[in-house]
Residue, then its C-alpha position, 0 to 999 in steps of 0.5 A: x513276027x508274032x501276029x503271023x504266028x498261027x493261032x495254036x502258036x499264039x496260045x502257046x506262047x501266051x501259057x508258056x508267057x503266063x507260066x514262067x512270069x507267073x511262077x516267078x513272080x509267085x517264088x519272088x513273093x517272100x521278097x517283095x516284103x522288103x518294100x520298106x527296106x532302102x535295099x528293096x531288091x527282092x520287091x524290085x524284082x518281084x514288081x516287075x515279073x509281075x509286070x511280065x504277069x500283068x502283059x501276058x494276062x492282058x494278052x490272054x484276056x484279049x486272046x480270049x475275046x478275040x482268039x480262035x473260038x476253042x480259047x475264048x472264054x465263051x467255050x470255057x464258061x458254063x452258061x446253060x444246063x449242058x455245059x454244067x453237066x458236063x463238069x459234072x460228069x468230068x468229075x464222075x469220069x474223074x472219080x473213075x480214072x476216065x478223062x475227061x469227055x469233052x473239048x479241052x476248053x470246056x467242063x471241068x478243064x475250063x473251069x479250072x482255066x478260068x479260075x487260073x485267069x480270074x487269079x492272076x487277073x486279080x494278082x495282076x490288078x492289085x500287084x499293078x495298083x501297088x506297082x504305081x502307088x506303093x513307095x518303096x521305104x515307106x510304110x505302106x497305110x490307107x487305101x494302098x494297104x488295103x490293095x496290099x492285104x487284097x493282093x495277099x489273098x491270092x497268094x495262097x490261091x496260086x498253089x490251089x490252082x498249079x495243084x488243080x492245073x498240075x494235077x489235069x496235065x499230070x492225069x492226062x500225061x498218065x492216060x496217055x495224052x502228052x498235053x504239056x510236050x504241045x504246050x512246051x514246043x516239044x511236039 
């Protein structure tokens, strides 16, 4: 069962979650604007990876109030002056092919982590707001257009972040620190 799993599991299987219905959901956006076609497959489709986005993002919300203290959002969030030093020498060390010095869920990393979750927290929100409202054949006008075009504006985010997110797993995979074997179950 799930709730036995240890915690590093746990969180595992939240990101590999959050990844697969994510990108899915992201690759099936061109789609979803077939709303107002009687023959909506590709909106069909792209609604309910999001509602696969919308679970594993309330999941990961949860896990970060609750979860053990290295994946909680009081690591991540730079609150006083030495945690914003540290993202500032992240980005020193970065400039020079260094690692970054602290814990995986701090500085720079987290920031990064935190605007990821921020996103598909919003993709979540406004996708789950049309999910109930929006009527599939019909043009989409009033309040529900509005949630429509908020939703739109983080389409173009999502790669920002996979680029941002890639781009760390990648430097650190260079540097010699497997992160994504952990994170994929391959180690």
């Amino acid at each position: 069962m799930l709730i036995n799993l240890p915690p590093y599991q746990k969180t595992r299987l939240l990101h590999l979650g959050l990844l697969i219905f994510a990108i899915a959901a992201w690759l099936t956006s061109e789609g979803a604007e077939s709303y107002e076609e009687l023959n909506h497959f590709g909106f069909t489709l792209h609604k309910w990876l999001g509602m696969g986005v919308v679970l594993f993002v309330c999941l990961r919300v949860f896990y970060g109030f609750v979860g053990p203290q290295n994946v909680r959002f009081s690591q991540m969030l730079p609150y006083n002056r030495n945690r914003l030093q540290l993202i500032g020498q992240d980005c020193l060390n970065l400039v020079t092919f260094k690692l970054p010095s602290g814990p995986t869920h701090q500085g720079l990393t987290g920031i990064i982590k935190l605007f990821g979750l921020f996103l598909f927290t919003w993709m979540a929100a406004t996708g789950t707001t049309m999910f109930i409202w929006l009527e599939p054949g019909r043009e989409a006008t009033g309040p529900i257009h509005v949630v429509m075009e908020l939703h739109e504006i983080g389409e173009p985010l999502i790669p920002l972040y996979l680029v941002l997110h890639l781009g760390m797993v990648i430097f650190y995979a260079i540097k010699g620190r497997d992160l994504w074997r952990k994170m994929c179950f391959l180690r």
